[in-house]
TORMAR-17473 format. One record per atom (N, C-alpha, C, CB): atom name; residue in three letters; x, y, z; residue number from 0. Coordinates in steps of 0.1 Angstrom, whole numbers, plus 5000, padded with zeros to 4 digits. Glycine has a CB too. Example, Ala and Ser with C-alpha at 12.3 -4.5 7.8 and 13.67 -1.06 7.14 Angstrom:
2
   atomo   residuo      u      v      w   num
       N       ALA   5132   4943   5078     0
      CA       ALA   5123   4955   5078     0
       C       ALA   5132   4967   5078     0
      CB       ALA   5113   4955   5090     0
       N       SER   5128   4978   5071     1
      CA       SER   5137   4989   5071     1
       C       SER   5129   5000   5079     1
      CB       SER   5141   4994   5057     1
This chain:
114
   atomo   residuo      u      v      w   num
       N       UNK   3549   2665   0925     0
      CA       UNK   3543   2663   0938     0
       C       UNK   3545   2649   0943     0
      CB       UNK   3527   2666   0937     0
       N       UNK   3547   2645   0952     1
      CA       UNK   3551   2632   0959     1
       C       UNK   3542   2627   0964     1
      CB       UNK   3560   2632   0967     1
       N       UNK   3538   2615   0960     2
      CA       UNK   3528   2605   0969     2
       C       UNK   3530   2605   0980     2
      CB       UNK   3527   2592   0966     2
       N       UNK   3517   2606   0981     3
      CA       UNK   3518   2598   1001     3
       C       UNK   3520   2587   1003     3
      CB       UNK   3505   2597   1011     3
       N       UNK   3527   2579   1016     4
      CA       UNK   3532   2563   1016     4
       C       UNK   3514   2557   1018     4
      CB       UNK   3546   2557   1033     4
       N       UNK   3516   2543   1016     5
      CA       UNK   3507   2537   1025     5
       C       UNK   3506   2535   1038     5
      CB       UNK   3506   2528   1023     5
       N       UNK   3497   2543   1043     6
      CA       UNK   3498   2540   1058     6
       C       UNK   3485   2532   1068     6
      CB       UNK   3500   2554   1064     6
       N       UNK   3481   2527   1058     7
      CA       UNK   3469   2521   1062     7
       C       UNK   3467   2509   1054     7
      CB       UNK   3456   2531   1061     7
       N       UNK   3466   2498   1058     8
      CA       UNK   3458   2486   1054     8
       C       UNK   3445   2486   1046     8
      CB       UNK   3455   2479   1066     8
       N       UNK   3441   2481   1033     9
      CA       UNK   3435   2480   1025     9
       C       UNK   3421   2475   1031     9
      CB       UNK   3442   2474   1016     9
       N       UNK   3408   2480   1033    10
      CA       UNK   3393   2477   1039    10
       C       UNK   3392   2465   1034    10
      CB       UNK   3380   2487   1035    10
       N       UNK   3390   2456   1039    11
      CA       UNK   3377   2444   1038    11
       C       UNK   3371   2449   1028    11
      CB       UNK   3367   2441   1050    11
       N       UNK   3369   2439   1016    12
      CA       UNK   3362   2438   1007    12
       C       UNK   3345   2442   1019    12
      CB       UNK   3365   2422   0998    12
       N       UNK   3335   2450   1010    13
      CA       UNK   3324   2455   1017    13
       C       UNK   3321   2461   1028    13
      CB       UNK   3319   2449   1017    13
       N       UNK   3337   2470   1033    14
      CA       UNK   3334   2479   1046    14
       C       UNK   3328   2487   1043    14
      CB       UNK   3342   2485   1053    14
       N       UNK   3317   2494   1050    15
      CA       UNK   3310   2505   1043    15
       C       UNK   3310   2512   1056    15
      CB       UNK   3296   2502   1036    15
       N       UNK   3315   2509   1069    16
      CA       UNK   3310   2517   1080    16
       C       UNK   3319   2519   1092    16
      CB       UNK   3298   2511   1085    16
       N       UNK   3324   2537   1096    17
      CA       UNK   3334   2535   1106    17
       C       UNK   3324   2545   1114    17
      CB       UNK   3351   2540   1102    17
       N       UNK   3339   2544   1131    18
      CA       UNK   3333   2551   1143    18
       C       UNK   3336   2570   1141    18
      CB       UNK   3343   2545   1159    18
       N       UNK   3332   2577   1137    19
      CA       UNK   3336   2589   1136    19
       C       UNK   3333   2596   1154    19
      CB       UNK   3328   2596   1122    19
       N       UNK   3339   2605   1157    20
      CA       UNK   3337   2616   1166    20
       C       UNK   3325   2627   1157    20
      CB       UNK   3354   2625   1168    20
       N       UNK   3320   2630   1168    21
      CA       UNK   3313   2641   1165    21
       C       UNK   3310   2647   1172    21
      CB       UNK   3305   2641   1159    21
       N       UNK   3306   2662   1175    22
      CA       UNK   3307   2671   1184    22
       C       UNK   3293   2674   1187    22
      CB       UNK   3315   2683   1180    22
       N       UNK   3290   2676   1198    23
      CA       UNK   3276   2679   1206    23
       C       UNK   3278   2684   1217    23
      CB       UNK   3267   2669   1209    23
       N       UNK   3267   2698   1220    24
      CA       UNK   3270   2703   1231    24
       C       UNK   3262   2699   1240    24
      CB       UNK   3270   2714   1229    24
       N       UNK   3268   2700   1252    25
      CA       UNK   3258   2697   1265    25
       C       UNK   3268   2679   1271    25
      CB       UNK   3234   2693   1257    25
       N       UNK   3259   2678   1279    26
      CA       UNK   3265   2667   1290    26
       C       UNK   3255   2656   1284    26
      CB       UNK   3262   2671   1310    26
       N       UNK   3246   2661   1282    27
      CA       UNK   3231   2642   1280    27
       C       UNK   3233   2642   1266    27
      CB       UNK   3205   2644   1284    27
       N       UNK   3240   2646   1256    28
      CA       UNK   3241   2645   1242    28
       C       UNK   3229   2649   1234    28
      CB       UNK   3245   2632   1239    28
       N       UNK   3226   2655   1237    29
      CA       UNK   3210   2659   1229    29
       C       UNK   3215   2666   1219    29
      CB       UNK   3197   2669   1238    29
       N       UNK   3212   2664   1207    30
      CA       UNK   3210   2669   1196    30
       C       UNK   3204   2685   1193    30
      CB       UNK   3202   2659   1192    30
       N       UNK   3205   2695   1181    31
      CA       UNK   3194   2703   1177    31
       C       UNK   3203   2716   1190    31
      CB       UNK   3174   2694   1179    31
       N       UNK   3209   2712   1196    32
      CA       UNK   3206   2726   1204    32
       C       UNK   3212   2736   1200    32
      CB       UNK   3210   2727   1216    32
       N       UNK   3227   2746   1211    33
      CA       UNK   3231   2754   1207    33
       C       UNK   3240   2751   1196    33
      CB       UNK   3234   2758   1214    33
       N       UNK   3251   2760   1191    34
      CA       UNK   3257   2759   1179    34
       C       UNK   3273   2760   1187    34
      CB       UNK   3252   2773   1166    34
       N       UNK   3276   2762   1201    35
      CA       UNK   3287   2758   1203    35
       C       UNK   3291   2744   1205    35
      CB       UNK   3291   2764   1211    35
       N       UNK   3309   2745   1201    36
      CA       UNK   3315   2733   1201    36
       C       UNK   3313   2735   1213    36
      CB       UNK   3329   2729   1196    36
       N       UNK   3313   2718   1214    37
      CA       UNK   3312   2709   1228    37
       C       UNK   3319   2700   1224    37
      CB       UNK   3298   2703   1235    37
       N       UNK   3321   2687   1240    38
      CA       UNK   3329   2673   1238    38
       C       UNK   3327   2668   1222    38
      CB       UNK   3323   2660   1249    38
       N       UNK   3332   2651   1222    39
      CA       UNK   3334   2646   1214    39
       C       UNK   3325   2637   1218    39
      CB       UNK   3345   2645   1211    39
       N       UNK   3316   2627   1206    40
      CA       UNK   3311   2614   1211    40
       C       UNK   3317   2605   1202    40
      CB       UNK   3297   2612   1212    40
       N       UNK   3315   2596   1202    41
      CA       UNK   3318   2583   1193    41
       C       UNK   3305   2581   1185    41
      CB       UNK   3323   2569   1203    41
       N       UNK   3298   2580   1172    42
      CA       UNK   3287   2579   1165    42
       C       UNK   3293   2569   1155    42
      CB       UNK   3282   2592   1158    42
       N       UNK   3284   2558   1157    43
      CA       UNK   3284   2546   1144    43
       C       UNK   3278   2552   1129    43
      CB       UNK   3272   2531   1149    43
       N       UNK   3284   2553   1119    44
      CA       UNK   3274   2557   1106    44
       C       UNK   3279   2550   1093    44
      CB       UNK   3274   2574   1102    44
       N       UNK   3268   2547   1087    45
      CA       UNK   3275   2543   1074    45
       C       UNK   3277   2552   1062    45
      CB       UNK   3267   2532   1068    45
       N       UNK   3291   2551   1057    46
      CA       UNK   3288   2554   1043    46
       C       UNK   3289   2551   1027    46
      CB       UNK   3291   2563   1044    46
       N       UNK   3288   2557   1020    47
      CA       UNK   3289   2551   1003    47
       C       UNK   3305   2543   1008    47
      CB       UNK   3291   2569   0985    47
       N       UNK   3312   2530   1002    48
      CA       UNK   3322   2529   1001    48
       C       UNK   3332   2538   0993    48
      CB       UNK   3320   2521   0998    48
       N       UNK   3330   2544   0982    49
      CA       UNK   3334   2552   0975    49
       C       UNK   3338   2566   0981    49
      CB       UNK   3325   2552   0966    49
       N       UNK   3326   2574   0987    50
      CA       UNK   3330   2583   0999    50
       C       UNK   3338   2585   1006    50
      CB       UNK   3325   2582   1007    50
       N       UNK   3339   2571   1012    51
      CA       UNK   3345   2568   1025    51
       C       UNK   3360   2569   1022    51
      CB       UNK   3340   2553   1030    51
       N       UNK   3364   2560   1011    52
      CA       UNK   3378   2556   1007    52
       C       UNK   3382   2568   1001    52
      CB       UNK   3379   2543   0996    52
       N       UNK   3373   2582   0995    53
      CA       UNK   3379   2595   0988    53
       C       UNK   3384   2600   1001    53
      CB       UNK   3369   2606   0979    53
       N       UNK   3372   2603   1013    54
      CA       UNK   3375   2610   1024    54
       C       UNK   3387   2607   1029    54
      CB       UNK   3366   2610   1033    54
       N       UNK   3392   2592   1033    55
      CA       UNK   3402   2588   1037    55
       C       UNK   3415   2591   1032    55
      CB       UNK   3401   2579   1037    55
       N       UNK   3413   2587   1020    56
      CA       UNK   3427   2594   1008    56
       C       UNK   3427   2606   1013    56
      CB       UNK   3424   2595   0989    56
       N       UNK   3417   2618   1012    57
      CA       UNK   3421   2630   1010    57
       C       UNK   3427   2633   1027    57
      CB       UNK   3408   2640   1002    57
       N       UNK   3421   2623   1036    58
      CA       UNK   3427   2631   1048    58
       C       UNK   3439   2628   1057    58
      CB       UNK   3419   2631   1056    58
       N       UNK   3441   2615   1050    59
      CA       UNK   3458   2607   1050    59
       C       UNK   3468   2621   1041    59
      CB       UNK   3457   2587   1036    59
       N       UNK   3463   2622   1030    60
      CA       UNK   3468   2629   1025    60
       C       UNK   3474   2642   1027    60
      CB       UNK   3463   2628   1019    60
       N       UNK   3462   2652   1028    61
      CA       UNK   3463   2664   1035    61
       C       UNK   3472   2667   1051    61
      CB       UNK   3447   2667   1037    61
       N       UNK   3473   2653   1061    62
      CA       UNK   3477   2652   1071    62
       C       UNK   3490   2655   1072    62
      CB       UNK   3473   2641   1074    62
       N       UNK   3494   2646   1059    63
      CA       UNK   3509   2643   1061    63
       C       UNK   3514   2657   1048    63
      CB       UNK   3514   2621   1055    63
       N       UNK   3506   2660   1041    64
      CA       UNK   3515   2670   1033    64
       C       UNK   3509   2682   1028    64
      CB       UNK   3521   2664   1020    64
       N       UNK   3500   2690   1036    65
      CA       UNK   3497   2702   1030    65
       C       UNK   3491   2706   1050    65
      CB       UNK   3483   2702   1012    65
       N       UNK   3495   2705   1055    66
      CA       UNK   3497   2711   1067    66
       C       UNK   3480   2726   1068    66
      CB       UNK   3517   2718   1065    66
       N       UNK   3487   2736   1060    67
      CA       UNK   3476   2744   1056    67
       C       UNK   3463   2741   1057    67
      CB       UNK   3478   2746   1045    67
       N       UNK   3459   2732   1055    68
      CA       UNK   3443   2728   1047    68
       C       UNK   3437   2727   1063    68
      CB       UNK   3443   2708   1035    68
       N       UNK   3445   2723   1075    69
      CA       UNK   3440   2721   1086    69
       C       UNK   3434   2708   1089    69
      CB       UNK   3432   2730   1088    69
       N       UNK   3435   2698   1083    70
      CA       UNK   3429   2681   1085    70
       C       UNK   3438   2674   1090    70
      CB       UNK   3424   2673   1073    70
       N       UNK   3440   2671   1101    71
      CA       UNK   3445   2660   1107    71
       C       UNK   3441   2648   1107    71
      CB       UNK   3446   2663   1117    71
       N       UNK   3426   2644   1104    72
      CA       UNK   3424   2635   1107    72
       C       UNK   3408   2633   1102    72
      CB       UNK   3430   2634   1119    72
       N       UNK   3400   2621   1099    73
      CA       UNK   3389   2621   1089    73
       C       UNK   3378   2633   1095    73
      CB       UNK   3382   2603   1089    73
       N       UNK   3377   2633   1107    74
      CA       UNK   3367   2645   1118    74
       C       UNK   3372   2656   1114    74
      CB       UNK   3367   2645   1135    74
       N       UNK   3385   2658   1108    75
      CA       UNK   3388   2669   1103    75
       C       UNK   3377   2677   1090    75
      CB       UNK   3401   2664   1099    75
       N       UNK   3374   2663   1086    76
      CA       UNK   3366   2664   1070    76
       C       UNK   3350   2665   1075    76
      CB       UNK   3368   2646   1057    76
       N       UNK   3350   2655   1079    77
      CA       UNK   3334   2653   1084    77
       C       UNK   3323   2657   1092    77
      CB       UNK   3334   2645   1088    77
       N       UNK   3329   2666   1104    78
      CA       UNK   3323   2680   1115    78
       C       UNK   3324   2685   1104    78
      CB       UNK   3332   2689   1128    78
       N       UNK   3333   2699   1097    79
      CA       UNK   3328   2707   1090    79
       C       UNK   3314   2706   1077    79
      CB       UNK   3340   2711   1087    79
       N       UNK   3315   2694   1075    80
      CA       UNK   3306   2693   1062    80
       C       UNK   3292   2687   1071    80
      CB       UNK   3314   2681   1047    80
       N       UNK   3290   2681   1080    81
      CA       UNK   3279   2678   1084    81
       C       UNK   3272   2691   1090    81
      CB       UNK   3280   2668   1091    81
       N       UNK   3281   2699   1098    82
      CA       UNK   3276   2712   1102    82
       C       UNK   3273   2719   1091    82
      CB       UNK   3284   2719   1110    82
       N       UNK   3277   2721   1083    83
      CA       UNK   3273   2727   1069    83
       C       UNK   3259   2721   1059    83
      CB       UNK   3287   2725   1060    83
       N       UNK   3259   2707   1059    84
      CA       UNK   3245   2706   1058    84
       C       UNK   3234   2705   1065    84
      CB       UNK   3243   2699   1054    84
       N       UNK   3234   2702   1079    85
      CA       UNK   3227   2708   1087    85
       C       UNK   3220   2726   1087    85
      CB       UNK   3234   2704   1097    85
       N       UNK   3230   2734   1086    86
      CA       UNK   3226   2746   1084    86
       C       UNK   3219   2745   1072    86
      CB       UNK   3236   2756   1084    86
       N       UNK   3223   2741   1064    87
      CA       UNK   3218   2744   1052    87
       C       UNK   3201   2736   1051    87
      CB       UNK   3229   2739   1039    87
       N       UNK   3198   2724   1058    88
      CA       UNK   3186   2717   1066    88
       C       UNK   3174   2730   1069    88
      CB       UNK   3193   2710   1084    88
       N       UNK   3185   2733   1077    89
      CA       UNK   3178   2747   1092    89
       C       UNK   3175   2754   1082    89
      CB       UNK   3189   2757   1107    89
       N       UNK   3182   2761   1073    90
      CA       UNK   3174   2775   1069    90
       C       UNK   3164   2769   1057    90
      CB       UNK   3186   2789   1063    90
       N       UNK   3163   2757   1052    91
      CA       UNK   3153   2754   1041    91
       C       UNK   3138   2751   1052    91
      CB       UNK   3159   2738   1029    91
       N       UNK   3144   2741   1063    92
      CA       UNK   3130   2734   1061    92
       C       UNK   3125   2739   1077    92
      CB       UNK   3130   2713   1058    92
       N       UNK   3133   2751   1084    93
      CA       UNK   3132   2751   1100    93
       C       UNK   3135   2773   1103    93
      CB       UNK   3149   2736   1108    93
       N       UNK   3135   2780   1089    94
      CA       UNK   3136   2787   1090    94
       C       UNK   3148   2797   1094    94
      CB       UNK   3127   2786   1093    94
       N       UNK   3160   2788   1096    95
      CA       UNK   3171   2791   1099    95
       C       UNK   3179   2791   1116    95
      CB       UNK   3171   2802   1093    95
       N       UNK   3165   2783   1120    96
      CA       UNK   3166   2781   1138    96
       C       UNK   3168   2766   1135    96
      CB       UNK   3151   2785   1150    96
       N       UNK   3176   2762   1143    97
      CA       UNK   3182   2744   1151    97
       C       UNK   3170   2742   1152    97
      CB       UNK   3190   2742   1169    97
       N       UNK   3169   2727   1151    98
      CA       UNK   3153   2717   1152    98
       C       UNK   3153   2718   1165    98
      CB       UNK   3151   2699   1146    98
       N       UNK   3148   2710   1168    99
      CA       UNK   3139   2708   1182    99
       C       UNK   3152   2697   1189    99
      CB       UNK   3117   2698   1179    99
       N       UNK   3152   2703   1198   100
      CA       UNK   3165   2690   1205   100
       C       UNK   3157   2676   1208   100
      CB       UNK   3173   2697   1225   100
       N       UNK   3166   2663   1204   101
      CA       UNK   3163   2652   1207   101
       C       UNK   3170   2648   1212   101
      CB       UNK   3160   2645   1200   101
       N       UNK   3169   2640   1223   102
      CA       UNK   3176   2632   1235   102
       C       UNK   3181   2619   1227   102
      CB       UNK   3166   2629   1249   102
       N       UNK   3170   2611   1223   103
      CA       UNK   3173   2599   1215   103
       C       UNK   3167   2598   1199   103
      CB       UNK   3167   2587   1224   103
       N       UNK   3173   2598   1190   104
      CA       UNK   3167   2591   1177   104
       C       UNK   3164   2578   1179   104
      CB       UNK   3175   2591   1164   104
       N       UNK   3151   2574   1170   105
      CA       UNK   3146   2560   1174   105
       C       UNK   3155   2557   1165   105
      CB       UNK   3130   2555   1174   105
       N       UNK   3154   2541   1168   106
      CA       UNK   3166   2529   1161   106
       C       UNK   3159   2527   1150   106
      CB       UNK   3169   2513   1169   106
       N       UNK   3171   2522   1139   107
      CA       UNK   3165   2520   1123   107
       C       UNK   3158   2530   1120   107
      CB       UNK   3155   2508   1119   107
       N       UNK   3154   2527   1104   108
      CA       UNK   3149   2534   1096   108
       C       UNK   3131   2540   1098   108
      CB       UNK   3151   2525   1085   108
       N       UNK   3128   2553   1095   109
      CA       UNK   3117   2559   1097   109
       C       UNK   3112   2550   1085   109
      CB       UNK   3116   2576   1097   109
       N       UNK   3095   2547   1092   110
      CA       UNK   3087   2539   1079   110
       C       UNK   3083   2549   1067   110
      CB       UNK   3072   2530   1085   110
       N       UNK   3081   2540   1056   111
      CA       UNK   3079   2551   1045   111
       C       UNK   3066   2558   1043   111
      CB       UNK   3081   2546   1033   111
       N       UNK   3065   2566   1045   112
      CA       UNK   3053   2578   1039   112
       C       UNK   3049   2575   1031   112
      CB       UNK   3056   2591   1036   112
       N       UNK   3032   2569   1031   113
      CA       UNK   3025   2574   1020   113
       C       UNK   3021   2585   1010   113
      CB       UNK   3020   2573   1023   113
């Protein structure tokens, strides 16, 4: 099997965070609704460094040499598996219906529960 070249520049020591696409339906971006694809937004998120740098490998990878697999590109990786835990969300804690649509999540972290 043949390596893939380098095609990317090595992260800054302690990147932990890129812009991904992510798909939402509707025009006002609201969250929770239907289950069709819609546009694309731009979403800031962080993740594990480790994560980040597998997902990348595997989608550099897959891009340039297994055609099949269908990943072009990191949103390739990252839509399918977030829709996939989300459903899996919905049917544990919401009975297998979409939450409640939210227009805005509040900023930072929810305070901790007693």
């Amino acid at each position: 099997m043949t390596q893939p070249p380098e095609t990317a520049p090595e992260p800054t020591a302690g990147v932990n965070e890129i812009t991904v696409a992510v798909t939402v339906s509707g025009d006002d971006q609201v969250t929770g609704g239907g289950r069709a694809s819609g546009r694309r937004v731009q979403r800031t998120v962080n993740f594990d460094q480790e994560v980040l740098e597998r997902a990348r490998a595997a989608a550099t990878y897959l891009a340039a040499y297994e055609a099949d697999a269908g990943v072009r590109s990191l949103a390739d990786i990252v839509n399918p598996a977030v829709a996939a835990y989300v459903e899996e969300l919905e049917r544990r804690y919401n009975g297998g219906e979409a939450f409640r649509p939210v227009v805005r999540m509040p900023p930072g972290r929810p305070a901790k529960r007693a």
